[in-house]
C-alpha positions as CSV (number, residue, x, y, z in Angstrom):
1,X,48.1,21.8,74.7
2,X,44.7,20.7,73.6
3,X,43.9,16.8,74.4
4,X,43.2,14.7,71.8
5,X,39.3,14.9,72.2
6,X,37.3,14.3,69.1
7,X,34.7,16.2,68.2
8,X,36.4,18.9,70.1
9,X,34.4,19.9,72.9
10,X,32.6,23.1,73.5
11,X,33.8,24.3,76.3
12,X,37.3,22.8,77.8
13,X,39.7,23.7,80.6
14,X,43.5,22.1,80.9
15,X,44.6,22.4,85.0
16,X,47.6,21.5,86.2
17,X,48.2,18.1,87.3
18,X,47.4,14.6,86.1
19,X,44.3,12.0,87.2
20,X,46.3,8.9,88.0
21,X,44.3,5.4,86.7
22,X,46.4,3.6,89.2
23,X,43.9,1.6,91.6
24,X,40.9,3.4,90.4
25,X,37.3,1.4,90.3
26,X,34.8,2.7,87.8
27,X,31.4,3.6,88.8
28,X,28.0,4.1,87.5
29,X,24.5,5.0,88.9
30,X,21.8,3.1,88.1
31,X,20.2,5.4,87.0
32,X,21.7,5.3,83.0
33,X,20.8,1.7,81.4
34,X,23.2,-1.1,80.2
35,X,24.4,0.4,77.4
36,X,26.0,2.7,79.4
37,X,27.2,0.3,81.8
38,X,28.6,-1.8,78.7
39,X,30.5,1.3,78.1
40,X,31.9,2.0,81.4
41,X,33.0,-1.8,81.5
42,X,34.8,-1.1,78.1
43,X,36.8,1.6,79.7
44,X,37.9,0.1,82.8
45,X,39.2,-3.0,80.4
46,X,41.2,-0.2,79.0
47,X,42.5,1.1,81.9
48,X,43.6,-2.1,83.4
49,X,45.4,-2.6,79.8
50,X,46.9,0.7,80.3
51,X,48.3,0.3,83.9
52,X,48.3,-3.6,83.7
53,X,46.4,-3.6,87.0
54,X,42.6,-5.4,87.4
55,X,40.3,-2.4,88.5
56,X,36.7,-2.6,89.8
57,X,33.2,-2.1,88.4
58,X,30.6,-1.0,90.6
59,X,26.9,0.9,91.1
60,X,27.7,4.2,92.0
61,X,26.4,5.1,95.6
62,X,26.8,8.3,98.1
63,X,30.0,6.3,99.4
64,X,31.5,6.6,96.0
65,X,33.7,10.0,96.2
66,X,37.0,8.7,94.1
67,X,37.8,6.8,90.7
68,X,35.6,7.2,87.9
69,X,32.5,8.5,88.9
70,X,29.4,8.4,86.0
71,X,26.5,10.5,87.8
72,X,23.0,11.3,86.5
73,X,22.1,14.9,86.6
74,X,19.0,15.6,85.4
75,X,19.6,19.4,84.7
76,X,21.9,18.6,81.7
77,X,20.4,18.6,78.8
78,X,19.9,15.7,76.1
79,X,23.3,14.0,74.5
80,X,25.1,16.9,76.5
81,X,27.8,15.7,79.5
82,X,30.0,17.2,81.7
83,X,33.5,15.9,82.8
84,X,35.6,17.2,85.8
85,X,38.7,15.5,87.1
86,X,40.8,16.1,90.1
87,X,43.7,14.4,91.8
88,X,41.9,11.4,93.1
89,X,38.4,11.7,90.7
90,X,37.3,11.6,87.3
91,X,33.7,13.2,87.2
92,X,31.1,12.4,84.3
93,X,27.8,13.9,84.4
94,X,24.8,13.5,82.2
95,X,21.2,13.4,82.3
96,X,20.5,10.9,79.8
97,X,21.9,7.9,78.6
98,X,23.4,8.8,75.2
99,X,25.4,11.9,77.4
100,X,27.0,9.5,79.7
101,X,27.9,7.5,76.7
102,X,29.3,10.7,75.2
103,X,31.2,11.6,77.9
104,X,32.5,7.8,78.0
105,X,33.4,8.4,75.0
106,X,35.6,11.2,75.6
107,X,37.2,9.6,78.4
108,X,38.2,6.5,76.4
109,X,40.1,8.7,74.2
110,X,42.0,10.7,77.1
111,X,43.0,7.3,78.1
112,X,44.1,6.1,74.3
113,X,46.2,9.3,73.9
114,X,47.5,9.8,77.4
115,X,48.1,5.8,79.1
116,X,48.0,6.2,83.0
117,X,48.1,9.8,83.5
118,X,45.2,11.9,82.4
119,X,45.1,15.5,82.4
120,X,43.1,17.1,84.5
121,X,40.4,19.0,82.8
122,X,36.8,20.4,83.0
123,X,34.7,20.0,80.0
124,X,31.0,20.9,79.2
125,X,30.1,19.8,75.9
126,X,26.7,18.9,73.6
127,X,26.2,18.8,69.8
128,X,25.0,21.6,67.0
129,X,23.0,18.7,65.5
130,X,20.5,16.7,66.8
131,X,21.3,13.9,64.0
132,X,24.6,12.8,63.0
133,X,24.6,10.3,60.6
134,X,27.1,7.9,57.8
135,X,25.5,6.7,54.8
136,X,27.6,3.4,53.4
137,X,27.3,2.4,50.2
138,X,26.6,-1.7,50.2
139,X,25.7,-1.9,46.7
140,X,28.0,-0.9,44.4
141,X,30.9,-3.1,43.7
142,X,31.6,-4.0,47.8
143,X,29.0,-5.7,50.6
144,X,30.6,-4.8,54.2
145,X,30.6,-7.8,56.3
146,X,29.5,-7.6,59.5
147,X,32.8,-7.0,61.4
148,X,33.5,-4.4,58.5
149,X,30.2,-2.8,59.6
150,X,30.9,-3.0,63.3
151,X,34.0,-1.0,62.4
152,X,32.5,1.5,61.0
153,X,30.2,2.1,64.1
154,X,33.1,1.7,66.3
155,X,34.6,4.5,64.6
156,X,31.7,6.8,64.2
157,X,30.7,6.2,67.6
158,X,33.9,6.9,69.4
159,X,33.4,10.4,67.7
160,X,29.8,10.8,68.9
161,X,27.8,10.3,65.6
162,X,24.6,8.4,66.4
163,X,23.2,7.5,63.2
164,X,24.5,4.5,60.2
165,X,22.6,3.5,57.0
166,X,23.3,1.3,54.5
167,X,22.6,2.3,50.8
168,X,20.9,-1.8,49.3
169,X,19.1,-2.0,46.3
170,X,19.9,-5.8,46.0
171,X,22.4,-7.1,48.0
172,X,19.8,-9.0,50.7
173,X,18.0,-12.3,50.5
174,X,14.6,-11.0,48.6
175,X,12.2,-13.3,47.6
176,X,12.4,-11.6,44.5
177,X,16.0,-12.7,44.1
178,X,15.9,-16.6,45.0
179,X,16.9,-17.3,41.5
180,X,20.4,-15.1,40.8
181,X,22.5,-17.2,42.3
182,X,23.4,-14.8,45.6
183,X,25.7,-16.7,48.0
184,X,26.1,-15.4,51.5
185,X,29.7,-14.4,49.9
186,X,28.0,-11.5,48.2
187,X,24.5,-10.2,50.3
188,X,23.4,-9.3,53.6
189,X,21.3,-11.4,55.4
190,X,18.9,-11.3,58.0
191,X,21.4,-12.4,60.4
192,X,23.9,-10.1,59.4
193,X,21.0,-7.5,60.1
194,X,19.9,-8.5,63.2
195,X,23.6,-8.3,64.6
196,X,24.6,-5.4,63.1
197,X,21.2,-3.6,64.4
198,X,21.9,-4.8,68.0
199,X,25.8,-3.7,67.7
200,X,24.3,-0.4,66.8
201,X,22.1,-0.2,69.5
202,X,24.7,-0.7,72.0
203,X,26.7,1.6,70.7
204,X,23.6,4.2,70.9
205,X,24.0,4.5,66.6
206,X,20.9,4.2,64.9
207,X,20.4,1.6,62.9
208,X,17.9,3.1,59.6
209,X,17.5,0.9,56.4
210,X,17.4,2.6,53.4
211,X,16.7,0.6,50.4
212,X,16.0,2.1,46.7
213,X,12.4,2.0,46.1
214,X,11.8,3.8,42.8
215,X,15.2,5.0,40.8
216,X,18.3,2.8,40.7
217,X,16.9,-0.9,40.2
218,X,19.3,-2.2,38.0
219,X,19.4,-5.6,39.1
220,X,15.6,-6.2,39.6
221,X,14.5,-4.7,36.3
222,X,17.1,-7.1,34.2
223,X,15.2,-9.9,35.9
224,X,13.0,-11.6,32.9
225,X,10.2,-11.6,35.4
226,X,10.3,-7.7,36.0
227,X,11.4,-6.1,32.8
228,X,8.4,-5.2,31.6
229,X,8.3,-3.3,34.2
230,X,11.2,-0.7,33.6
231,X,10.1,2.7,32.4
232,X,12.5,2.1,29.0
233,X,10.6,-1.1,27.2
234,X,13.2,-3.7,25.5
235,X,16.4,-1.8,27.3
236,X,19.3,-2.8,26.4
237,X,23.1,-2.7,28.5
238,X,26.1,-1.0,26.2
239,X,28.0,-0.3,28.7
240,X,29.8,-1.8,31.8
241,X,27.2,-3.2,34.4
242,X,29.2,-0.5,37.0
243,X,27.4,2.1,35.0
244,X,25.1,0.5,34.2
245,X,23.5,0.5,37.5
246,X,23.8,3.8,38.1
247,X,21.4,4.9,35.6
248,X,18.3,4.6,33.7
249,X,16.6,1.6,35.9
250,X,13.3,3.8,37.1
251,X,10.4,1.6,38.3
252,X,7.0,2.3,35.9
253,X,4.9,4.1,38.4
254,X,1.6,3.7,36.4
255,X,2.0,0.1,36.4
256,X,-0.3,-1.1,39.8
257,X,2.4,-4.1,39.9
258,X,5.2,-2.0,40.2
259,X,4.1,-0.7,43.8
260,X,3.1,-4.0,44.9
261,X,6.4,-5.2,43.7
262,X,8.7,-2.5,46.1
263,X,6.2,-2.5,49.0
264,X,7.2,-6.4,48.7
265,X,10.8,-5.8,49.1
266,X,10.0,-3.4,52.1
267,X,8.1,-5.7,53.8
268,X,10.9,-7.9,54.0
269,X,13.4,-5.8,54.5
270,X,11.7,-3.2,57.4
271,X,11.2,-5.8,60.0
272,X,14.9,-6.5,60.9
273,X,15.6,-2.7,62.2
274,X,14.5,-1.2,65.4
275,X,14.6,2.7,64.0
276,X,11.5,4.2,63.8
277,X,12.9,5.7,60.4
278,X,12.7,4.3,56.5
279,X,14.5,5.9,53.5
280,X,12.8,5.4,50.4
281,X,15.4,6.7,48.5
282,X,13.5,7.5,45.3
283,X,16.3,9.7,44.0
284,X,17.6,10.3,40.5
285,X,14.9,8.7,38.9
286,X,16.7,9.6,35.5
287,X,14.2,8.1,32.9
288,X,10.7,8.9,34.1
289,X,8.6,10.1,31.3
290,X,10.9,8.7,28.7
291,X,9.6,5.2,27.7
292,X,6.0,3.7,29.2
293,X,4.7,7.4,30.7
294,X,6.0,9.2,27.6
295,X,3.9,12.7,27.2
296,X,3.0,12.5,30.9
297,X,3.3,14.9,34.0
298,X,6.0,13.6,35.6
299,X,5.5,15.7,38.9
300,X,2.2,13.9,39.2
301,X,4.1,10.7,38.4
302,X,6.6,11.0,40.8
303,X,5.0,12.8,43.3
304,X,1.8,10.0,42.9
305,X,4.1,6.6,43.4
306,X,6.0,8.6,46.4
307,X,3.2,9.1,48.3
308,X,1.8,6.1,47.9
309,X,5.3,4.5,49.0
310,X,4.7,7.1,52.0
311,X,1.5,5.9,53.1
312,X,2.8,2.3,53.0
313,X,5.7,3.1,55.2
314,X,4.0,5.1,58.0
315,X,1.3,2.6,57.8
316,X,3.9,0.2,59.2
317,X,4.7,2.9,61.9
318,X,7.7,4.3,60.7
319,X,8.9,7.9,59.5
320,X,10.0,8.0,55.9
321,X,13.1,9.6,54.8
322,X,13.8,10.4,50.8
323,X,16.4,12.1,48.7
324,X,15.4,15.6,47.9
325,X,17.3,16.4,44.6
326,X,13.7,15.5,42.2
327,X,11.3,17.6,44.4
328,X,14.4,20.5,44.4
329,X,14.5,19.8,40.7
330,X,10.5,20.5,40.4
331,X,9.7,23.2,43.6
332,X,6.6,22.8,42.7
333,X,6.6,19.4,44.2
334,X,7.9,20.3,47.5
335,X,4.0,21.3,48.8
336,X,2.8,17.8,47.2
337,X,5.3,15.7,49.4
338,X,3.9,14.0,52.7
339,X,3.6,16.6,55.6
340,X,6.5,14.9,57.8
341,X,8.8,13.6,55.7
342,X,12.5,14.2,56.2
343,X,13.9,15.3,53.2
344,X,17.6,14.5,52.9
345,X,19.3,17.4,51.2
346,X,22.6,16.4,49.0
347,X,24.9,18.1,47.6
348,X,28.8,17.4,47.4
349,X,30.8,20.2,45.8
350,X,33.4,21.7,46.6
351,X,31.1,25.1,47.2
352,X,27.7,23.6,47.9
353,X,24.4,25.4,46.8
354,X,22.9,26.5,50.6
355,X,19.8,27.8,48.4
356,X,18.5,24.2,48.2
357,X,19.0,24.1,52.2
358,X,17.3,26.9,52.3
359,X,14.2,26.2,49.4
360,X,13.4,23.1,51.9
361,X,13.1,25.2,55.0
362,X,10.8,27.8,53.3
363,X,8.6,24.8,52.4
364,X,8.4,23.6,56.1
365,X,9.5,19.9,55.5
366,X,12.0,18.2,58.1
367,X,16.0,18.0,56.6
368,X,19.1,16.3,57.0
369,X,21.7,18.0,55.1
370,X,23.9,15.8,53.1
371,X,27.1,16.6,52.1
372,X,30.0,13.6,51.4
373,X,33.8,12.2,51.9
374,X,34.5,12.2,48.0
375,X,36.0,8.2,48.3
376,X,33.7,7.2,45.4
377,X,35.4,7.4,41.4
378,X,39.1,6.9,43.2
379,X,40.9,4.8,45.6
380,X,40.7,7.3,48.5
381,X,39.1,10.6,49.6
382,X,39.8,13.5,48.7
383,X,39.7,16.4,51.2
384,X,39.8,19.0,48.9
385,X,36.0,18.7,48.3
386,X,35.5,16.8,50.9
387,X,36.8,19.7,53.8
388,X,34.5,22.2,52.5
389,X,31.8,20.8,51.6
390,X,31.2,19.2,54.7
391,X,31.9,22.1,56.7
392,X,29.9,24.4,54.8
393,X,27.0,22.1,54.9
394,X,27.4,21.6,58.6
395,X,27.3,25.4,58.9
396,X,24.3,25.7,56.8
397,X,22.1,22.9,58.2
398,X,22.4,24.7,61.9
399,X,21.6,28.2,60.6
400,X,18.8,26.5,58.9
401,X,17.5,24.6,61.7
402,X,18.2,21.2,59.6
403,X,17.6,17.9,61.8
404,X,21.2,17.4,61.5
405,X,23.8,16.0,58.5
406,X,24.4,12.6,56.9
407,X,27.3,12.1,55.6
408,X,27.3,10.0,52.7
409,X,30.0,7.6,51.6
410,X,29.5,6.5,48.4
411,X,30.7,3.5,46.2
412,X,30.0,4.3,42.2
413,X,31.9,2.2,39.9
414,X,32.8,-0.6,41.9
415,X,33.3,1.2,45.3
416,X,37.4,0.6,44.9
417,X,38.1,3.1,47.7
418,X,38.5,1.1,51.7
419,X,36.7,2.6,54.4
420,X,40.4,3.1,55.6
421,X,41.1,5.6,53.0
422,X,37.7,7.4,53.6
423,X,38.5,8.3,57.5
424,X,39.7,12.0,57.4
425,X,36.2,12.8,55.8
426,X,34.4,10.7,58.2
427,X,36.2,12.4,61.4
428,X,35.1,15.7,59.8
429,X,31.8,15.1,59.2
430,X,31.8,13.9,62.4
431,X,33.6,17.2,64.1
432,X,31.5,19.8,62.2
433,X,28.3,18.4,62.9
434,X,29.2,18.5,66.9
435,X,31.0,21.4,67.0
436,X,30.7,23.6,63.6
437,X,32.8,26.3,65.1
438,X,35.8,24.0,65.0
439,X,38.7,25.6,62.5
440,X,40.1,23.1,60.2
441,X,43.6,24.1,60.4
442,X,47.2,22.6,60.4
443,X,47.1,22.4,64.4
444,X,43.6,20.5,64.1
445,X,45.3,17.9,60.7
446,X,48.1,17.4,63.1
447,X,46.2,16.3,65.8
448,X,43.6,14.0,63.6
449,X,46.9,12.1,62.2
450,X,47.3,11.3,65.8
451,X,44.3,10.1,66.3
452,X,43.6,8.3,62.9
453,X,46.6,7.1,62.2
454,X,48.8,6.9,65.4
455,X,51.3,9.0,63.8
456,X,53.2,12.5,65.3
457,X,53.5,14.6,62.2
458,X,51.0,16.3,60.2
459,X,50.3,14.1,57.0
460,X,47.3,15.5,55.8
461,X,48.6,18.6,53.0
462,X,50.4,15.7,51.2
463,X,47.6,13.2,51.8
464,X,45.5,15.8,50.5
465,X,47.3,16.8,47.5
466,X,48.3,13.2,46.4
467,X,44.4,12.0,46.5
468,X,43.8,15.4,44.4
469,X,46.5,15.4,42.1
470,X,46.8,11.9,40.8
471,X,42.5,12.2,40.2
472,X,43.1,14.7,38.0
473,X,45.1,12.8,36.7
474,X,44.1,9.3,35.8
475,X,40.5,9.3,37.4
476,X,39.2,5.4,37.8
477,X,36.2,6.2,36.3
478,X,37.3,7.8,33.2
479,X,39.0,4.6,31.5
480,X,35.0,3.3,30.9
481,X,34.7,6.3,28.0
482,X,37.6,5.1,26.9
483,X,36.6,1.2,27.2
484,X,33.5,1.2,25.8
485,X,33.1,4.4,24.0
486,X,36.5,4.7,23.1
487,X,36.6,8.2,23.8
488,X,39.9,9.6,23.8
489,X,40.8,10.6,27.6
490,X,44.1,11.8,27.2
491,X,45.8,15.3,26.5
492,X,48.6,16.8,25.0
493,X,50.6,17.2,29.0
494,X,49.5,13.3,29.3
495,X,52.9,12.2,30.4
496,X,54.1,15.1,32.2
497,X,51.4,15.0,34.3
498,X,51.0,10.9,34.7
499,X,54.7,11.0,35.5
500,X,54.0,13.9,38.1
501,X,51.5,12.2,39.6
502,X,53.6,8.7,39.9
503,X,57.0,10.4,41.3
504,X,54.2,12.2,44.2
505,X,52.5,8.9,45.1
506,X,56.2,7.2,45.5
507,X,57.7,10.3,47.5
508,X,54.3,10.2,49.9
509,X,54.5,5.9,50.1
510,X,58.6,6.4,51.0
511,X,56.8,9.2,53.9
512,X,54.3,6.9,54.8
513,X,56.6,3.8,55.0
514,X,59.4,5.8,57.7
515,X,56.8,6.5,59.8
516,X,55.3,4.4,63.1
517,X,51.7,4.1,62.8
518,X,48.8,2.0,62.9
519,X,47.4,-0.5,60.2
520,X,45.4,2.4,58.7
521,X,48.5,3.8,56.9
522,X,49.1,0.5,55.1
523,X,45.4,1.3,53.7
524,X,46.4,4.3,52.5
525,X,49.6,3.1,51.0
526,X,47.9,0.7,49.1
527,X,45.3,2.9,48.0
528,X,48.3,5.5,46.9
529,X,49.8,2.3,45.2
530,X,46.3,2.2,43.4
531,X,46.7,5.7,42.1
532,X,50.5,4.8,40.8
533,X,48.3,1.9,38.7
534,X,45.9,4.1,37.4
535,X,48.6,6.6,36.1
536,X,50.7,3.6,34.4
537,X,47.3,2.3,32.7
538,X,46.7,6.2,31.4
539,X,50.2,5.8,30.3
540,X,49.9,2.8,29.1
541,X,47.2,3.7,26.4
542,X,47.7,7.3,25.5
543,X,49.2,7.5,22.1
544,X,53.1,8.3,22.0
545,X,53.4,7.6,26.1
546,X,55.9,5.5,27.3
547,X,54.3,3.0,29.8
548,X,56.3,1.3,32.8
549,X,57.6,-2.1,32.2
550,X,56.1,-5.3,33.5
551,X,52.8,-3.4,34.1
552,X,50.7,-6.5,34.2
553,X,53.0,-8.4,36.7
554,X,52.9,-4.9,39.0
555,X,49.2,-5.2,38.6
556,X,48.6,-8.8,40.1
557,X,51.1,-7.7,43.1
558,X,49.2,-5.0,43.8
559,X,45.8,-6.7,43.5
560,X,47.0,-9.1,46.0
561,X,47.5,-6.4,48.5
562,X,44.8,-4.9,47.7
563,X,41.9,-7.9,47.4
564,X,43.9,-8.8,51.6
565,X,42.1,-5.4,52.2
566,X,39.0,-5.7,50.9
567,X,38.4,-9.1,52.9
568,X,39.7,-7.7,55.8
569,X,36.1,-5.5,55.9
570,X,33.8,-6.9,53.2
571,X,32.6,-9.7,51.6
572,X,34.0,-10.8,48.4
573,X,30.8,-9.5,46.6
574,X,32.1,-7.9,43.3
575,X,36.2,-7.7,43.8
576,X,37.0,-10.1,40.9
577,X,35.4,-7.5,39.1
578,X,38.0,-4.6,40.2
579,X,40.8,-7.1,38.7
580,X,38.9,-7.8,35.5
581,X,38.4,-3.9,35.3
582,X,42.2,-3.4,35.2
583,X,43.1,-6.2,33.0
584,X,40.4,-4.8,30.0
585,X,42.5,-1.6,30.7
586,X,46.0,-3.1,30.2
587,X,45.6,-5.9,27.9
């Protein structure tokens, strides 16, 4: 039976027998650096939790021929590691540091899933992709807190990714921002930086910032001081500041105050990371040519401010990263970017376009493909998209010779889905990017339940179809056409279909609820409960529907549960606003 070993490795044999952790000391050669040894010390804590016996830590020597042996091997290859365990020895080699941490890794979850008695197998294993990154939305609707954050790189680091950004156009202490009001109850702050950086670093995750420098500046061009200069002159919010943020706030490139302005925020903001990467961002930069620079080249407009935000960056000795979709929009802007950069490549259907991969590798600039978990527009995930699209990006970026994959977790409209509800995405973007030839099947759900959840049965195909289904259904997102535009969003199967989608979600929480798992599955169950609320609302105004009784009082019970979660990873930044949301809906 395969171990529960995630990403699963490349190469692995099962022998009979079983590694015994009884009396065991763990050892490591001096050669790897403290990280490593911060690691090791990790797992013997959790072996003496899982024999209830103190074992030893120790530098590895010539002496050292039984327990857990780390050894440096300087014929394996970088982030690669091999394990081999007998009777009386557990074997990890690697010939760099992030390796033995990978192999560490590995180990810590034979010891999760199997208590005192490992198996005894050989393993050689090393990833497809060089770079395996999460991209976490901090700025719509929901700020992680710092132990939210270091849960997130516990997480992605136990399944070998070694990269973490966080998407900010405002949520830190700028200068530029002294005057809104910000508490620490809703930014980052430097400390919160600093910490989260060095937690990265010991967990060999790269911290990058990434911080929107041209396109999405919602916040900074409603400031009085800076609206003049926002590509539309005298704009105007009609909708729901959600939305709002999401479009039309592009920077006015021709303006020499604009780039003084974001290099400003930069300079703040680039000194609290170690990476030696940047992202710009500078993506969907929706209103350029429309307002100020009306009836000018926008290629030269865009292409102009980005280099000159390239040239600030790498003056300050760091290597830019940017969203690719403008310069795959214009091709003729792909020769005109800075020699270097690192394009990163998105695209999150279902059945992603591998001619953009492809466009950027023809033009000879660096990429990290980008596909995503779908969490963003809905209370959880949904692998339906998600699956595919990850994989076949994976697939793609190593045919391609891409850098590696970022996989993007997104927040639009509020960013109502927990990190909890995103994890089956995560763990896949994490698999495929390791190991690409790993089939997604129902033997491979079964086992990540295990793993994700704690759980013995496969609960993925109803997971899936729940998450699908009741979007289709009663998407959060929708209810703003109807809100503000008041744009019917119902059909003539309204009911039928709400109804459908309520009597699914309450079959899967009576699943969820008879089974023995960890505190993820209440996450999901409140998410699911979420869905059951968006259903009612659709209900609730579609003409000639009959909506659930007592719909405001099931609300506020819900909320409760679900505001519990949100604090359990996140600031309180913008949850009031998730409530206020629902009650417009319901009133």
């Amino acid at each position: 039976m395969q171990p529960l070993i995630f990403p699963t490795p490349k190469k692995i044999n099962v022998k009979d027998g079983v590694f015994r952790l009884y009396n065991v000391s763990v050892y490591v050669d001096k050669a790897f650096d403290y990280r490593v040894k911060k690691a090791a010390v990790k797992l013997r804590g959790l072996i003496s939790e899982a024999t209830g016996n103190f074992h030893k830590f120790a530098v590895l020597t010539e002496k050292s021929q039984e327990g857990v042996l780390i050894r440096f091997n300087p014929s394996i290859k970088a982030q690669a590691y091999k394990i081999n365990t007998t009777d009386t020895a557990l074997i990890i080699e690697a010939g760099e540091d992030a390796g033995a941490f990978y192999g560490i890794q590995t180990v810590i979850q034979l010891v999760s899933s199997n208590g005192m008695a490992l198996p005894l197998v050989e393993i050689e294993d090393y990833p497809d992709l060089e770079y395996r990154g999460f991209y976490h939305d901090a700025t719509r609707g929901r700020v992680p807190s710092v132990e939210g954050v270091k849960e997130i790189v516990d997480q992605i680091s136990l399944t070998k990714m070694n990269s973490l950004q966080l998407y900010v156009e405002h949520p830190f202490e700028f200068l530029e921002f002294s005057n809104i009001g910000n508490t620490y109850d809703d930014i980052l702050t430097a400390e919160d930086l600093l910490e989260i950086d060095q937690y990265c670093y010991d967990n060999f995750i790269d911290f990058i910032p990434s911080l929107s420098c041209f396109g999405h500046l919602y916040e900074l061009l409603m400031k009085p001081e800076y609206k003049d200069l926002c590509e539309l002159p005298d704009y105007k919010p009609t909708e729901h500041f959600f939305r709002e943020r999401m479009n039309h706030h592009t920077i006015n490139p021709s303006d020499p105050r604009s780039l003084e302005l974001v290099c400003s925020l930069i300079d703040q903001y680039l000194p609290l990371f170690r990476s030696n990467y940047f992202n710009i961002c500078c993506d969907e930069t929706f209103d350029l040519g429309k307002g100020r620079n009306k009836g000018k080249d926008t290629v030269e407009l865009y292409i102009g401010f980005v280099s000159k935000l390239c040239e600030h960056v790498t003056g300050l000795g760091k290597t830019v990263m940017m969203w690719g979709d403008i310069a795959l929009k214009h091709p003729e802007m792909l020769s005109k970017i800075p020699k270097g950069t690192i394009m990163l490549n998105w695209c999150y259907d279902k059945c992603p376009d591998i001619s953009l991969i492809e466009k950027i590798k023809e033009c000879g600039l660096p990429q990290i493909v980008c596909p995503g978990n779908t969490g963003w527009h809905r209370f959880m995930e949904d692998p339906t998209i998600s699956v595919p699209n990850i994989t076949i990006m994976n697939k793609a970026a190593v045919k391609n010779n891409a850098i590696g994959m970022l996989n993007t977790n997104w927040g639009d409209c509020g960013h109502a889905a927990p990190f909890k509800a995103t994890l089956y995405g995560t763990l896949i973007g994490a698999e495929t990017s390791w190991n690409v030839s790993t089939e997604i099947n129902g033997d491979y759900e079964k086992r990540a339940c295990k793993f994700l959840y704690g759980v013995d049965e496969n609960i993925i195909p109803m997971y899936t179809e729940v998450a699908h289904k009741t979007y289709m259904t009663a998407p959060w997102n929708i209810f703003y056409e109807w809100l503000f535009k008041r744009q019917p969003i119902w059909h003539a199967d309204t009911q039928k279909d709400c109804m459908d989608s309520i009597v699914l979600c309450e079959d899967f929480i009576e699943r969820l609820e008879g089974l023995s798992g960890n505190d993820r599955l209440q996450a999901i169950i409140i998410a699911v409960k979420g869905n059951i609320i968006l259903n009612n609302c659709m209900l609730h105004i579609a003409p000639d529907c009959k909506p659930v009784a007592d719909l405001k009082e099931y609300v506020y019970d819900w909320f409760e549960e679900y505001a519990q979660l949100w604090l359990s990873d996140s600031k309180p930044s913008e949850l009031c606003e998730i409530i206020k949301y629902l009650e417009e809906i319901i009133r």
